[in-house]
C-alpha positions in Angstrom: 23.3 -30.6 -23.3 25.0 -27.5 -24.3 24.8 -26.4 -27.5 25.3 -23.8 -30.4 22.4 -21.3 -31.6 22.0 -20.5 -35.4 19.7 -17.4 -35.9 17.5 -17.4 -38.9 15.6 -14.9 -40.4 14.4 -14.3 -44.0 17.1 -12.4 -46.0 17.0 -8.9 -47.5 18.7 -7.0 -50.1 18.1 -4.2 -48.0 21.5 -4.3 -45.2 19.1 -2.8 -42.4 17.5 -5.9 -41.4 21.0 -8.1 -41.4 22.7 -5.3 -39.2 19.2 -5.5 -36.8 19.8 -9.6 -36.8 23.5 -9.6 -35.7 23.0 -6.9 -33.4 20.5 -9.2 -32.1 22.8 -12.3 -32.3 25.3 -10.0 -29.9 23.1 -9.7 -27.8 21.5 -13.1 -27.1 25.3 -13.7 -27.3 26.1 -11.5 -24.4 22.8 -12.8 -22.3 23.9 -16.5 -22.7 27.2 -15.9 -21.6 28.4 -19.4 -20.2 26.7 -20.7 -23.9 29.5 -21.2 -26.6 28.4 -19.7 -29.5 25.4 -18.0 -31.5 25.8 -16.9 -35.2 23.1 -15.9 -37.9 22.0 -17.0 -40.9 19.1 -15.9 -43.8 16.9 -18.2 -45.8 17.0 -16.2 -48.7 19.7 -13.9 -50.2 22.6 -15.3 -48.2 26.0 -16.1 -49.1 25.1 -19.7 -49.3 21.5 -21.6 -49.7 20.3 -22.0 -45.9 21.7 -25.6 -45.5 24.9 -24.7 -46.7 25.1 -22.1 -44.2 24.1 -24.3 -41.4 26.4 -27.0 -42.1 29.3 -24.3 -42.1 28.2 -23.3 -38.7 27.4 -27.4 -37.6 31.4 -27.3 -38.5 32.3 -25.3 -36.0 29.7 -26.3 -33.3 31.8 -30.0 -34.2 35.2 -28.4 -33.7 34.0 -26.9 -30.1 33.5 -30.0 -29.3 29.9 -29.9 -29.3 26.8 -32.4 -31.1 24.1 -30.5 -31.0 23.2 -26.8 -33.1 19.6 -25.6 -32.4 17.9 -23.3 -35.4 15.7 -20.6 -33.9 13.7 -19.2 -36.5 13.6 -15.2 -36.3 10.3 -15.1 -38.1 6.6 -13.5 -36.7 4.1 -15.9 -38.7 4.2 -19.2 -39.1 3.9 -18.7 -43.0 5.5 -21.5 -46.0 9.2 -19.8 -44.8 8.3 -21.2 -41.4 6.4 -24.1 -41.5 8.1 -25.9 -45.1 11.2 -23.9 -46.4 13.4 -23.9 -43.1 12.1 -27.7 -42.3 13.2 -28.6 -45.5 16.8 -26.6 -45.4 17.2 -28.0 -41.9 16.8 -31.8 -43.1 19.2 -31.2 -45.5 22.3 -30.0 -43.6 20.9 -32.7 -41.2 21.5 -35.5 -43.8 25.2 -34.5 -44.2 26.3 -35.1 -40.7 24.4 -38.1 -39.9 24.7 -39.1 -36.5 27.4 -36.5 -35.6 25.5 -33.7 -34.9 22.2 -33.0 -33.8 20.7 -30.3 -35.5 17.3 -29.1 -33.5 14.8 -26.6 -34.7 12.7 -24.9 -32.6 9.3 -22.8 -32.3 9.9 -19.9 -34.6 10.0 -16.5 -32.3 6.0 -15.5 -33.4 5.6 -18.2 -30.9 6.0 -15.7 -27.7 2.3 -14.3 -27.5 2.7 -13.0 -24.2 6.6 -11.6 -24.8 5.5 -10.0 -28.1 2.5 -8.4 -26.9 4.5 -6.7 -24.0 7.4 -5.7 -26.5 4.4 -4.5 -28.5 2.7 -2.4 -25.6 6.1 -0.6 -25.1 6.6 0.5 -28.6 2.9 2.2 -28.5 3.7 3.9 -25.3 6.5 5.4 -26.7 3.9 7.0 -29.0 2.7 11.1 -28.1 -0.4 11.9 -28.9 -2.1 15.5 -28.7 -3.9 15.9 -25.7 -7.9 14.5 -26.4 -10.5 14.0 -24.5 -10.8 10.5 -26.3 -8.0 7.4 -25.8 -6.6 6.8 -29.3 -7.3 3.6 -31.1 -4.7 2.0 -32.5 -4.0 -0.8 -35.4 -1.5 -3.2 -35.5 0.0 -3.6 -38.8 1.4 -7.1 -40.1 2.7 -8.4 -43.4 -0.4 -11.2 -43.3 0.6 -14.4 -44.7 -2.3 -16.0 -46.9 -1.5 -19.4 -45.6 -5.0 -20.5 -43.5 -4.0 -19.6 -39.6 -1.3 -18.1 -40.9 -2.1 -14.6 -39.2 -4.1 -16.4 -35.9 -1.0 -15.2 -33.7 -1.7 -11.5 -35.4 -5.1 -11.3 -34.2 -4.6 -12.8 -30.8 -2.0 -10.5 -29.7 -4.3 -7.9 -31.4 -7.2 -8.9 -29.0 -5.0 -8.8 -25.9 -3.9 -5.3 -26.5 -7.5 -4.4 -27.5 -6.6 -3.1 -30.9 -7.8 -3.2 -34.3 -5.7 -5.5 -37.3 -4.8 -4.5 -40.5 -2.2 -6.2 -43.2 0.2 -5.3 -45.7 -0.5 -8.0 -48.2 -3.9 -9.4 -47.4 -7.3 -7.7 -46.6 -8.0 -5.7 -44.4 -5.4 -2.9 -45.5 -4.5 -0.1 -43.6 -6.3 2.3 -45.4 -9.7 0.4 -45.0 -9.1 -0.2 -40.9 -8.5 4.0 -40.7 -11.2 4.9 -42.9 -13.5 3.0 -40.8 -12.4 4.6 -37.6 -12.0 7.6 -39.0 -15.9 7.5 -40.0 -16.5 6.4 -36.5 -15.5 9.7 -35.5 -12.3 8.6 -34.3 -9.9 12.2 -34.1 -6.6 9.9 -33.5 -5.1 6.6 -34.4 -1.7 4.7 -33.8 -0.3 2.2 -35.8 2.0 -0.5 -34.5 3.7 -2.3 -37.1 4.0 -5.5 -35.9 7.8 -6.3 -38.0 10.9 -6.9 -37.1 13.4 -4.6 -38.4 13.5 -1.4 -40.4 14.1 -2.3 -44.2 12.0 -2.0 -47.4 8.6 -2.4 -46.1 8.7 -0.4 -43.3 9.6 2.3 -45.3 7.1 1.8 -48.0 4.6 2.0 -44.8 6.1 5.0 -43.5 5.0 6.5 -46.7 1.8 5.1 -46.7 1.0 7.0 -43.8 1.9 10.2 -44.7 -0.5 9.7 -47.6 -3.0 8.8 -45.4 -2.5 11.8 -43.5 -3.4 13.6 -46.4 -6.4 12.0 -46.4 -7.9 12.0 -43.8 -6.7 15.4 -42.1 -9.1 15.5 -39.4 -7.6 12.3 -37.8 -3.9 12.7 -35.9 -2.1 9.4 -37.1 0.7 8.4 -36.0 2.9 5.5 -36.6 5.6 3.6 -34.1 8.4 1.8 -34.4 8.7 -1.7 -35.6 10.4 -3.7 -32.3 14.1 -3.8 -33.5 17.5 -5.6 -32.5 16.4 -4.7 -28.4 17.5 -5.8 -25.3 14.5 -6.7 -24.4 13.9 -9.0 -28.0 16.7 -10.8 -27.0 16.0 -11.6 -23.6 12.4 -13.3 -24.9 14.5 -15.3 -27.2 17.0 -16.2 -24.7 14.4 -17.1 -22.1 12.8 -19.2 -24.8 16.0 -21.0 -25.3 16.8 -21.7 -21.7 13.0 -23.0 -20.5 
């Protein structure tokens, strides 16, 4: 059954990270070109509470004829947003069409281990380091969600690439993971920040590691990208869709 394909992600006052997700919706948009439409919306911070904005789009996924509108969550961790707030909007909006439309949510986009890890791998190669006899170790850098398995995709991309963890709002932090490879003689680290988009919090960690440059100055750190509105991110999500 063909249907429409609403974007989610969390909202920010920040207008990076809604530029990134449009982007993003253009081109899933342009890789599912025989599919009839694909529009974004934000949990938090929108123009409307999230069922209102779905409903708006199940309006026009009605007038293209259409019954069914799937909701792909653009979140890494399966966190409260994931798991209770979306669930909960999406129930809502499903309440006011009835039978009518068919409003499916599906696996938010932290699901795709293996795609993420490989999206992950690029950004690190990407990376130039000084020429050392030793590889560099490298951290990836999460948000963390306190919820219990809340960060259990973190660490098992973390263990395919081989790297160490570290996160923003729960322990370990950054500064703990470098000081301990730092004191195990380790001349140069990487950090992979395992987010989305550029906005708010990547820039308070881009600032973070220049202080942390500062201290420890025997160490070369250096810090990647996050993954961003790529071609590549929306082929996974597209391939997602159409498996």
């Amino acid at each position: 059954m063909r249907s429409t394909y609403l974007l989610v992600s969390h909202g920010s006052r920040d207008p990076r990270p809604q530029r990134a997700l449009e982007n993003l919706g253009q081109l899933l948009s342009q890789k599912l070109a025989d599919f009839p439409a694909v529009a974004t919306a934000t949990l938090e911070l929108g123009p409307a509470p999230l069922h209102a904005q779905i409903c708006s789009f199940g309006e026009r996924t009605l007038s293209l004829g259409l019954t069914q509108l799937q909701i792909l969550p653009v979140f890494l961790l399966p966190g409260v947003h994931v798991a209770e707030d979306i669930p909960a909007e999406v129930e809502t909006a499903q309440k006011t069409f009835g039978s009518q439309l068919k409003i499916e949510l599906r696996p938010h986009l932290g699901c795709q281990e293996a795609g993420l890890t490989k999206l992950l791998k690029s950004q690190m190669q990407e990376v130039a380091f000084l020429p050392n006899l030793l590889l560099p170790k490298w951290i990836l850098l999460s948000h963390g969600s306190r919820r219990p398995g809340g960060n259990s995709t973190v660490e098992k991309i973390a263990s395919k690439l081989g790297v160490e963890t570290a996160y923003w709002s729960v322990k370990p932090s950054l500064e703990t993971q470098i000081e301990n490879l730092v004191r195990g003689g380790q001349q140069q680290i990487g950090i992979v920040p395992y987010f989305l988009f550029n906005g708010g919090i990547t820039d308070a960690i881009a600032k973070n590691v220049a202080q942390l440059k500062q201290q420890f100055p025997a160490a070369e750190i250096n810090l990647a990208n996050p993954l961003g509105a790529s071609v590549e991110l929306a082929d996974l999500i597209g391939n997602s869709i159409q498996k």
